[in-house]
C-alpha positions in Angstrom: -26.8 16.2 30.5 -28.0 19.4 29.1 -26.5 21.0 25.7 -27.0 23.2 23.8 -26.0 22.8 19.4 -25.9 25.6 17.5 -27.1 24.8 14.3 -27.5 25.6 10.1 -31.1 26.3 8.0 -32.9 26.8 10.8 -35.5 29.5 9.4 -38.8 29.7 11.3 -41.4 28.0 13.7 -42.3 25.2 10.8 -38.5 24.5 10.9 -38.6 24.4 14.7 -41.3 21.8 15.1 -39.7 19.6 12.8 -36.6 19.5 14.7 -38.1 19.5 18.2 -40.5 16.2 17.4 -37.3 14.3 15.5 -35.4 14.6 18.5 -37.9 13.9 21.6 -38.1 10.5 19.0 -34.9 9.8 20.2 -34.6 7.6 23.4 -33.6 9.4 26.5 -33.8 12.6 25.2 -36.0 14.5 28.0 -36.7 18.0 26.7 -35.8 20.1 23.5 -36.2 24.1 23.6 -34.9 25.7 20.0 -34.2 29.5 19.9 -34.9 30.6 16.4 -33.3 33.6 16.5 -30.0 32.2 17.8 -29.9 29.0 15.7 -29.8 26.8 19.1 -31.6 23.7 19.9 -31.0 23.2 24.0 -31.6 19.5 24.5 -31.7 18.0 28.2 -30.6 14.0 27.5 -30.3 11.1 29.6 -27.1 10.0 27.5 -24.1 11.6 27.7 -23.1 11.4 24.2 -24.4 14.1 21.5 -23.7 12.4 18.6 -26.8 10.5 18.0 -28.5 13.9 18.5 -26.5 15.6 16.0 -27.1 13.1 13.7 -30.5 13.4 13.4 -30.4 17.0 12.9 -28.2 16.8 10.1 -30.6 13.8 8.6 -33.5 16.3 9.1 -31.8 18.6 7.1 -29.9 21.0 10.2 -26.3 19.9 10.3 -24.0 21.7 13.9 -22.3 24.7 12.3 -19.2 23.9 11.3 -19.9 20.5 9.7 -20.5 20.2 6.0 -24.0 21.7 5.1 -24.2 20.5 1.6 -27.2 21.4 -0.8 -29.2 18.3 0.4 -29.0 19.3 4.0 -30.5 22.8 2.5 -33.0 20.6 0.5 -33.9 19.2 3.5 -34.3 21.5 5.9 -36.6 23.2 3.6 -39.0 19.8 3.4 -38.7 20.2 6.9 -40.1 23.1 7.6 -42.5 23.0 5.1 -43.8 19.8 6.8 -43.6 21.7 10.6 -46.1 24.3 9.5 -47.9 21.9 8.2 -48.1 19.6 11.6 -48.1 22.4 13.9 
């Protein structure tokens, strides 16, 4: 299965990173591409079922657009990408 989530907080490369290492953590998750400009993580899975993915944005800190993005998710997100400049 291939999607693609359009996503909140998502700022820069350092945020990118981030995201794209939490998510090829998950099992069966093949490939992860993110467009920065565009907000859009494009994530080819094994499962069928998005919602562990999702999940683990919004843990990270990069909840889907249209679901709560509180000022923890924002506080988050902006460990996050502080962390992805650092590790990339």
């Amino acid at each position: 299965m291939k999607a693609d989530i359009q996503i909140e907080n998502l700022k820069c490369g350092g945020c990118a990173a981030t995201i794209k290492k939490g998510i090829l953590s998950l099992e069966g998750v093949n490939e992860v591409e993110i467009d920065i400009e565009k907000s859009i993580v494009s994530v080819s899975s094994e499962k069928e079922s998005l919602e562990e993915i999702k999940s683990k944005l919004s843990k990270l800190g990069y909840p889907e657009v249209g679901d709560k993005n509180t000022v923890m998710h924002k506080a988050k997100s902006f460990v996050s990408c502080a962390v992805g400049r650092i590790d990339s």
